[in-house]
Structure formats: C-alpha cells, structure tokens
C-alpha positions, -999 to +999 in steps of 0.1 A: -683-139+345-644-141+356-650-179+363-662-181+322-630-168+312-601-198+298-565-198+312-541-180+291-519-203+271-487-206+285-460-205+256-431-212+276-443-248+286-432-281+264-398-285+255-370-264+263-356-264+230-342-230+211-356-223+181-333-237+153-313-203+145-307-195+184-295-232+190-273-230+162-261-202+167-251-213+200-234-245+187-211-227+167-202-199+181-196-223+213-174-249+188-156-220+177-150-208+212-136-239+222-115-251+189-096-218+190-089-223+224-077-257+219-059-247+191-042-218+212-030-246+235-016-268+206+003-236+192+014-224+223+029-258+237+033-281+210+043-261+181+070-236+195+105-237+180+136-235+195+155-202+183+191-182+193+175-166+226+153-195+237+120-206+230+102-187+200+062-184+194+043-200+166+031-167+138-001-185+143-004-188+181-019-152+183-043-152+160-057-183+179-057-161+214-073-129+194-099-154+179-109-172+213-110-138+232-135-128+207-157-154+204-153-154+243-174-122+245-201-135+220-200-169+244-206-147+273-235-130+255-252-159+246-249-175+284-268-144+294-294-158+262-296-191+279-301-180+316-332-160+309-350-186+282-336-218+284-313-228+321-336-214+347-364-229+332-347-257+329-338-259+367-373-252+377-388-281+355-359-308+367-347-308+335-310-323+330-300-306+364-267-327+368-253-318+335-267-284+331-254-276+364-218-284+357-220-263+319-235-236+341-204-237+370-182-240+342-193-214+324-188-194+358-155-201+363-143-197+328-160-160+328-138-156+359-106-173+351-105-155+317-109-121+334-084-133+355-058-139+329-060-098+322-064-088+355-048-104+381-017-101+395+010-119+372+021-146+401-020-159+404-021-158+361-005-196+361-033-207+381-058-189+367-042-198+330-040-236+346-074-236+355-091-222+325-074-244+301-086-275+320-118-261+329-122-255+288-114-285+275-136-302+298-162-285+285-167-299+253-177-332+274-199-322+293-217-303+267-222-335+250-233-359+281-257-326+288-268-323+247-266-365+243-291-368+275-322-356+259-325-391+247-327-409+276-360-410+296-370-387+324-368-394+355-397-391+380 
C-alpha cells in the first residue's frame, strides 16, 4: 500500500523567483538603500561650503545618513528573507553562484562595516567608513550582472 502512494509535490522546485510583491519590495527598498547612501556621499563631499571656522555641512546631508540608516535595517531584514527562500536554494541548485556569492559577501561586510561606523573605536571608523562606501557603491553592479544573468543560458 505505501508503494501506491504518489510523491508529495515539491513547491519549492522551478524557478527561484519571489513572488512579484516580495521582489519588489526588495528592489526598492534596496534602490532606496543605496541612492541615499550615494546621495549621503555626494552631500558630504561634494556639496560642503566653506564657512568662518572651516568646512560647513550641507542642511541636507543628515537627512540622507537618517534615511540610509533606516532603510539599512529594513535591507538587513529582507537579507534574512532571501537566505531562507531564495540564496540557499539558490546555492544548492547552482543557480548564479558567482554573482550571488559576491551580493551575499557584500551584503556581509556592509552589515559589519556599518555596525562598525557606531561601534568601533574612532581611529578604525575611516577604514571602516572607506570600506563601506566602496563596498556600497559597488553593489549596485553587481546586483545588476547578478539580476541581468537570468537571461543567459545555464550552464551544465
């Protein structure tokens, strides 16, 4: 009798895509992550004025650090969302591995270099600052060479 009995379906097999709201949800609130960020660098460097006592901030550079340190946490939230549905099965189906692999170390180290930024002592905060910024901007690249890949063919 257990030999009549059919396989379950599994539902996890096909495609790794999200479904439509999760995936654009992560879109945007990734975009959003990284354009305030990017913004935060143009205010901060670019956009400064010189005043009696030295250099003096942009009103608008804050706002752009309060905005990506937000959207940060939501970022983070939604990594932990795509380890458990979509990256480790990913990984185990050979899916993309090269440029998954790099969004997921890069995702690593911005989670850490951020943190740093509050935490660590002030001399390590350049390097940490230094290496988030680059990390960050890189990002957006190789979110598109891993999101642009689908089209290609699969190799066996």
């Amino acid at each position: 009798m257990e030999n009549d009995r059919e396989e379950p379906i599994e539902r996890n097999r096909g495609p790794l895509r999200l479904p439509k709201l999760r995936r654009w949800t992560v879109y945007y609130v990734s975009l959003a992550c990284w354009t305030t960020g990017a913004l935060w660098l143009i205010f901060r460097y670019f956009l400064r004025t010189e005043g009696k006592f030295g250099y003096k901030a942009h009103p608008l550079e804050s706002w752009w650090l309060t905005l990506h340190a937000g959207f940060s946490f939501w970022v983070i939230w939604l990594f932990g969302l795509l380890w458990s549905i979509h990256i480790v099965r990913g990984w185990n189906a050979n899916w993309r591995r090269w440029s998954g692999g790099f969004l997921t170390g890069f995702a690593f180290i911005l989670t850490v270099t951020g943190v740093g930024l509050y935490y660590l002592p002030q001399n390590w905060r350049a390097w940490s600052s230094l290496i988030h910024w680059i990390v960050g901007l890189a990002t957006l690249g190789i979110f598109l060479i891993h999101w642009l890949s689908k089209s290609l063919p699969k190799r066996t």
